[in-house]
C-alpha positions in Angstrom: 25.6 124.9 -66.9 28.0 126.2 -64.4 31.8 124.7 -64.0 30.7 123.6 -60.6 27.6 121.5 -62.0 30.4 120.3 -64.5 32.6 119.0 -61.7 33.0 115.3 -61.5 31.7 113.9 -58.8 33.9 111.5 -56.9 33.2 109.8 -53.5 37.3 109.1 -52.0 37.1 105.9 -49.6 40.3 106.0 -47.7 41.7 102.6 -48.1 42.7 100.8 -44.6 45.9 101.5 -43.5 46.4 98.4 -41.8 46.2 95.0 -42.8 44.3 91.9 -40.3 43.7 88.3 -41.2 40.1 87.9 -41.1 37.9 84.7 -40.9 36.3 83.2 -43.9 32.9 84.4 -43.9 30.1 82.1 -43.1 28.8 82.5 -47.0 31.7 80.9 -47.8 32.5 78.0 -44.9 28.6 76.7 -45.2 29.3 73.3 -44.8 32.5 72.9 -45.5 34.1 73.5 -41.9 36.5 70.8 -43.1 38.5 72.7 -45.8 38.8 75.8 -43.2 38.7 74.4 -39.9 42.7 72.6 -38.9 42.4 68.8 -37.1 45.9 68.4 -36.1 47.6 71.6 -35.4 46.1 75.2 -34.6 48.3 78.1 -35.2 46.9 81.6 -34.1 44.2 82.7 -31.6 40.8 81.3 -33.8 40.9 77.7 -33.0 43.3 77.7 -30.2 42.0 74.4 -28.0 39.3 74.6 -29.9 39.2 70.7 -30.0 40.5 68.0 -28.0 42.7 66.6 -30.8 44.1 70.1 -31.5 45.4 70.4 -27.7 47.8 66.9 -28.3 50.1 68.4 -29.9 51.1 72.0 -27.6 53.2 69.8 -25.5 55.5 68.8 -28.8 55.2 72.5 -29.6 56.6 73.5 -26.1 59.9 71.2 -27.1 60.6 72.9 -30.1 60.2 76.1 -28.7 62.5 75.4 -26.1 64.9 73.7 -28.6 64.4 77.0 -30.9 65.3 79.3 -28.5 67.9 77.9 -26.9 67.9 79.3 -23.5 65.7 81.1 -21.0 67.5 84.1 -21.9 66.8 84.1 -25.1 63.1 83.0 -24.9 62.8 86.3 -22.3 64.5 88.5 -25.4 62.0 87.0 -28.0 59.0 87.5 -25.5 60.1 90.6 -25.2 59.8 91.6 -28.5 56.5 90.5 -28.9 55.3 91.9 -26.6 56.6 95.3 -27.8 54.5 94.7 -30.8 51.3 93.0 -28.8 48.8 95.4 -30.0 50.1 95.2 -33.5 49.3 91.5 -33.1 45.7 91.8 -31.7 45.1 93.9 -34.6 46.0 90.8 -36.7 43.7 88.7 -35.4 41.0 91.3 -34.6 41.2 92.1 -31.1 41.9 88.5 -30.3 39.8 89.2 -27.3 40.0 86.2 -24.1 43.5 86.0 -24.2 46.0 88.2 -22.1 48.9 89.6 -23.9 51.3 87.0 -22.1 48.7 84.2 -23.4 49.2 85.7 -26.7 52.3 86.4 -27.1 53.5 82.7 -25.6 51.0 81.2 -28.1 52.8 83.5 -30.6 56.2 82.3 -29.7 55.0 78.7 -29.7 53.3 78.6 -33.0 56.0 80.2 -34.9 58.7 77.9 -33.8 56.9 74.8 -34.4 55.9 76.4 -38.3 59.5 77.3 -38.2 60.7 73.5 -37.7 58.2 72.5 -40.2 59.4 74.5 -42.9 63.3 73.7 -41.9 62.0 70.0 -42.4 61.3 70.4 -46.1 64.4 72.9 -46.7 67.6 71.4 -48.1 69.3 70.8 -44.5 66.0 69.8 -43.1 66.3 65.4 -44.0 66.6 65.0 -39.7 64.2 67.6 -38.9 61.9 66.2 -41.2 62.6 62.5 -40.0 62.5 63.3 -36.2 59.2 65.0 -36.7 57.6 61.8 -39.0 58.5 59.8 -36.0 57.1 62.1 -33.2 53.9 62.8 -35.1 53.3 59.5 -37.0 52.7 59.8 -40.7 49.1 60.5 -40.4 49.0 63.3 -38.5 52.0 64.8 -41.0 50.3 64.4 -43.8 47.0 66.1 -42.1 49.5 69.3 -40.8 50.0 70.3 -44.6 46.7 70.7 -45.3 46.2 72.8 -42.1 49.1 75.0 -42.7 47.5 76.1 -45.8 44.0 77.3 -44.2 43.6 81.0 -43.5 42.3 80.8 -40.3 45.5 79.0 -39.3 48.4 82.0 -40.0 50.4 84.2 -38.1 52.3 86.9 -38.8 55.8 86.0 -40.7 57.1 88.9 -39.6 57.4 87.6 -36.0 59.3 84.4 -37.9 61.7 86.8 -38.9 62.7 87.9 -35.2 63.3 84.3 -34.2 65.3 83.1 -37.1 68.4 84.5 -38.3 67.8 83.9 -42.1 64.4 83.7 -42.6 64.0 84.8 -45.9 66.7 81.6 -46.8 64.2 79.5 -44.7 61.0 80.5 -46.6 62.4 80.5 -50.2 63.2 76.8 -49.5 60.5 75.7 -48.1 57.8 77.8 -50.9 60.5 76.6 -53.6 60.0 72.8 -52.4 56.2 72.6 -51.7 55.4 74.8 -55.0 58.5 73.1 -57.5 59.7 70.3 -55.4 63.1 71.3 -55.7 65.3 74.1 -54.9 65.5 76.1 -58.0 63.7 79.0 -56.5 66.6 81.4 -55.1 64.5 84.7 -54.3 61.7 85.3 -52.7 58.7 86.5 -55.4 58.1 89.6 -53.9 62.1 90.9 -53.2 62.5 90.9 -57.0 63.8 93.8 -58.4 61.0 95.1 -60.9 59.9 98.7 -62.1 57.5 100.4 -60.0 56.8 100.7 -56.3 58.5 98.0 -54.0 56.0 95.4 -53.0 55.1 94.6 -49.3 56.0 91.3 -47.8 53.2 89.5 -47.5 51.4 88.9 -44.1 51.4 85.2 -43.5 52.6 82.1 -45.7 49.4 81.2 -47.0 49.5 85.1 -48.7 53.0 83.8 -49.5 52.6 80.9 -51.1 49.6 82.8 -53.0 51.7 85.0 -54.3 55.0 82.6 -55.5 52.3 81.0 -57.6 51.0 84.0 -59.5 54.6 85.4 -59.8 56.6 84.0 -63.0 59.5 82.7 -61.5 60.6 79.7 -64.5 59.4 79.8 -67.6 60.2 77.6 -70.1 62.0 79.8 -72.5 61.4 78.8 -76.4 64.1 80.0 -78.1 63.6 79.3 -82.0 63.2 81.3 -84.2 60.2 80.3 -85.4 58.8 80.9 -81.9 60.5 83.8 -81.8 58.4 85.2 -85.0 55.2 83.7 -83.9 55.6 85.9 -80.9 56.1 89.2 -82.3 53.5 88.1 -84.5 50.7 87.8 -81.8 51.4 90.9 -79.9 48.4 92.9 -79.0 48.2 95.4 -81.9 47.7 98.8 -81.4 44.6 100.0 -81.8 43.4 96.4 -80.4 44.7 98.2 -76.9 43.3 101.3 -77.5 39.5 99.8 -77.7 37.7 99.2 -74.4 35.5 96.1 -74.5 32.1 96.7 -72.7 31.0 94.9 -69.8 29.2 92.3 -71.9 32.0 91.1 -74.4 34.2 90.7 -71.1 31.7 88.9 -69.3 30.5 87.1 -72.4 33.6 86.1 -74.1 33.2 83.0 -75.8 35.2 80.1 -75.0 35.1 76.2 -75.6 36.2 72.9 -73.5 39.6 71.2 -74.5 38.1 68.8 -76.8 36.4 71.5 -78.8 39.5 73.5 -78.9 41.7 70.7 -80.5 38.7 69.9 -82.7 39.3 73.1 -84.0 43.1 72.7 -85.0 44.6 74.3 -81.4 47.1 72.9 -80.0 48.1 72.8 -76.4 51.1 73.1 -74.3 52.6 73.2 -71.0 54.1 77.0 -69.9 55.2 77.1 -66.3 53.9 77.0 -63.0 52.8 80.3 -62.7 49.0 80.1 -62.7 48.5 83.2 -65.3 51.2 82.3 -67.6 48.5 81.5 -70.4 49.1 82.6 -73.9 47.5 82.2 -76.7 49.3 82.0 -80.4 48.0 81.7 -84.1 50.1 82.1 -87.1 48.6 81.2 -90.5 46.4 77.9 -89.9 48.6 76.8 -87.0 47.4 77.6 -83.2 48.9 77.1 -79.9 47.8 77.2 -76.4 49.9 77.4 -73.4 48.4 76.6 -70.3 50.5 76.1 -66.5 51.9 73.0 -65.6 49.9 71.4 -62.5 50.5 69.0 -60.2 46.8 67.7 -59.3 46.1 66.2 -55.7 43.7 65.4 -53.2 44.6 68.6 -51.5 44.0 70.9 -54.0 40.0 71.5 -53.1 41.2 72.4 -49.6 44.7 74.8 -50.9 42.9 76.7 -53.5 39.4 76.8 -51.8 41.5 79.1 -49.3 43.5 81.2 -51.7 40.0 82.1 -53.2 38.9 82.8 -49.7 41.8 85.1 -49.0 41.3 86.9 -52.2 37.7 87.3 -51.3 38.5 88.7 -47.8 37.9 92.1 -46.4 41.2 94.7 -47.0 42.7 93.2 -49.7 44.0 94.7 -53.0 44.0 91.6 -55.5 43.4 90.8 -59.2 42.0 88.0 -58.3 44.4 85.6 -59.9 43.6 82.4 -58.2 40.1 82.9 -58.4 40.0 84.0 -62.4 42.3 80.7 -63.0 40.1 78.2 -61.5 37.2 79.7 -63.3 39.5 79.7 -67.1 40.2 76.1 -66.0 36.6 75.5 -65.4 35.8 76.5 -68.8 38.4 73.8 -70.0 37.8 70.7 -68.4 34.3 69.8 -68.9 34.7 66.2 -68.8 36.8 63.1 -68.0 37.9 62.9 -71.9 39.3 67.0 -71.9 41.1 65.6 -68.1 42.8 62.9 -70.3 44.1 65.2 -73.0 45.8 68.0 -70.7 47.4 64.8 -68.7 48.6 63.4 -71.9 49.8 66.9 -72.9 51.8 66.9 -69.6 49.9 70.2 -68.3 48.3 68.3 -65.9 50.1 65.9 -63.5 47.6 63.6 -61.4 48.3 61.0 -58.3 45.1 60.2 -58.2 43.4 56.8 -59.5 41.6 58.5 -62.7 40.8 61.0 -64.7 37.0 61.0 -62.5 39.1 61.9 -59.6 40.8 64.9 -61.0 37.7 65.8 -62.8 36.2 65.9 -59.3 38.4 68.6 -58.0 38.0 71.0 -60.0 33.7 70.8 -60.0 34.8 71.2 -56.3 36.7 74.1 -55.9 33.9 76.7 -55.9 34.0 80.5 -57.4 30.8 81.2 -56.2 30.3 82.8 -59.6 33.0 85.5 -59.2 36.3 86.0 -61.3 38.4 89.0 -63.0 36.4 88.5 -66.4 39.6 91.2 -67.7 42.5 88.9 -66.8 42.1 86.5 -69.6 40.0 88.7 -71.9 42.8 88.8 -74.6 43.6 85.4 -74.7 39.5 84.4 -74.9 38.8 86.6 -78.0 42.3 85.6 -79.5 40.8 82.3 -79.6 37.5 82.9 -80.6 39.0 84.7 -83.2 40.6 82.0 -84.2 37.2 79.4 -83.9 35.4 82.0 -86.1 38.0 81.8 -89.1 35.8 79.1 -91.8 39.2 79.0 -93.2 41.3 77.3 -90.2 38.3 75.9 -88.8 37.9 74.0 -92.2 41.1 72.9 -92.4 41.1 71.5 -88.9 38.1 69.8 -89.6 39.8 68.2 -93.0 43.1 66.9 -91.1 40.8 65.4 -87.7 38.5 63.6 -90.1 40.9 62.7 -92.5 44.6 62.5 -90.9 43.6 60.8 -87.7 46.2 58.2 -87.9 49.4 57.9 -90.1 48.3 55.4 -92.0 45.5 57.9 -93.4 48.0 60.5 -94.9 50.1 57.3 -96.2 46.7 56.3 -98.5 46.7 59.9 -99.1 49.7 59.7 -100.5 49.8 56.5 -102.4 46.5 57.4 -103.9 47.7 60.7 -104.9 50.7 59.0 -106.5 48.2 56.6 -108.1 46.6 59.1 -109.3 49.5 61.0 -111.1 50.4 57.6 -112.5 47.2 56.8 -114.3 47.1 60.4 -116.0 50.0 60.2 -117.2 49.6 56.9 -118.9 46.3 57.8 -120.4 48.3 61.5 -121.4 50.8 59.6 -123.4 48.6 57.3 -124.5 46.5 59.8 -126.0 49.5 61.7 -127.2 52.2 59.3 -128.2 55.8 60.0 -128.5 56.9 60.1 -132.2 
């Protein structure tokens, strides 16, 4: 065979240089034109006075700009600016055809100062903004304006945020550090952290923002023992373990179980941080732990995470699928109302809603369509199978669940075991008197 037949032979797509915010594909928004379609406030070109009750609202938008800006001047400087960078926008949105560029770039102006007055409101400063904006608005249509915020067919670019306000990078750490925390303990953006590697690019709108802030480990709750400390180093991936490339099958087919199952087996679960793919898995001798993020469960969450997963699912976009691979690990856990109630009691999962049904509900709804990074978890899966497969802890889990449900159990335990003692040794000495 000749060194050219030996060749490899490799097709090189050229990846696209630029970015654009695409729609979510009609595959994904079959019948559910409610999780991806705004009702209160349209930002961006796709469902600009698109419907009557989205057109109520420009006037209000018109005010802020005018209080944003300032000044005629300065509204003139900003259109300006955008306009420089016009086809950069269209490019955005696709071509945004049936608008001018001075339709566009006013509707560009517009939209980012009324998202810019929104996120102000929920910054630390922001108690008037956020009061003045209630009352304008009405309650309702506030607490419909979050949920349309967060839909990917309602973004514009941040970077055209950053040319109206003077520390925008202040502004959207706040505001992400609120709506993802709900506080202020956030004090640098995810993706300005300084980390090995090549620098990472600002992301493109706030719902890739927000996407992003919670994949990124920014608080963890540190466990500092030394116990935990050992238990660690204990259950780092050994060697050769890394070395080994599972097939496509093991990945795809990696056993896993439902909360109750895993407890039944002697695991124990606990809260890690916020960040969806700080999971970990630890064993050490019959003892087994599982840390799982700590999530704040609403009505909302169907609609926020049914858009992540669309974004990671859109067309141009280099992602491991984070989102997407923790809905489907989460899947795998909660199988019914009883395995909702444990990770509540646990504190991993922190619910507003009425019961257990409820939050049960959401997660069923969030669809994956099948799809997830099988990889991402893949250590932590056969970590616990390995540890379901072990007769020996498995056993022993068994022995304490049926045995040690309640405290009063290991008392009789223990008294009978005393009992016991006591009754051989009277028969001992009786048998074998002392002289």
């Amino acid at each position: 065979m000749s060194d050219r037949e030996e060749e490899t032979f490799i097709i090189d797509i050229p990846k696209s240089q630029r970015r654009m915010l695409h729609r979510v594909p009609v595959q994904l928004r079959r019948g559910k034109t409610h999780i991806y379609e705004p009702v209160v406030v349209s930002l961006g070109p796709y469902h600009h006075r698109r419907d009557p009750q989205l057109v109520l609202l420009e006037p209000f938008k018109d005010e802020l700009r005018d209080i944003i800006c300032g000044g005629a001047d300065r509204k003139s400087s900003l259109l300006s600016n955008i306009y420089e960078r016009i086809d950069e926008i269209r490019h955005f949105y696709g071509g945004a055809d049936g608008y001018t560029d001075e339709e566009l770039g006013e509707m560009m102006l517009r939209d980012a100062c009324f998202l810019i007055c929104y996120m102000h409101g929920l910054g630390m400063d922001g108690d008037i903004t956020n009061s003045r904006m209630h009352e304008r608005m009405g309650v309702s249509a506030m607490l419909f304006l979050s949920r349309d915020i967060c839909m990917l067919e309602n973004q514009i670019p941040l970077w055209i945020i950053s040319l109206i306000h003077p520390r925008h990078q202040l502004l959207l750490c706040q505001y992400l550090s609120y709506d993802f925390y709900g506080d202020y303990s956030m004090t640098q953006l995810p993706w300005t952290q300084e980390e090995e590697g090549e620098e990472e690019e600002e992301p493109l709108h706030l719902l890739e923002a927000w996407r992003r802030t919670s994949l990124r480990l920014v608080e963890t709750q540190q466990i500092s023992s030394l116990f935990w400390r050992l238990i660690k180093k204990y259950n780092q991936p050994r060697e050769s373990s890394n070395k080994l490339t599972p097939s496509l099958l093991q990945v795809v087919d990696s056993p896993f179980r439902s909360v109750s199952d895993l407890i039944a087996k002697g695991i124990h679960l606990r809260g890690s941080s916020r960040c969806l793919t700080d999971i970990s898995f630890f064993s050490f001798g019959l003892f087994a732990q599982l840390h799982l993020p700590v999530l704040f469960v609403s009505d909302d969450d169907i609609l926020i995470y049914s858009n992540f997963i669309a974004l990671e699912m859109s067309e141009g976009i280099d992602t491991d699928y984070g989102v997407t691979s923790f809905i489907n690990f989460m899947k795998t856990l909660i199988i019914n109302a009883k395995d909702v109630k444990v990770l509540r009691e646990k504190g991993i999962l922190i619910s507003v809603l009425a019961s257990d049904e409820d939050v049960l509900h959401i997660f069923k709804s969030i669809d994956t369509y099948g799809f997830s990074n099988f990889g991402l978890f893949y250590e932590v899966k056969m970590r616990i199978n390995e540890h379901c497969n072990s007769k020996t802890k498995t056993w022993m889990a068994d022995l304490i669940n049926t045995n040690f449900r309640s405290p009063w159990a290991a008392i009789a335990l223990a008294a009978a075991t005393f009992l016991l003692c006591l009754t051989f040794l009277q028969t001992y000495y009786t048998i074998n008197p002392r002289n």
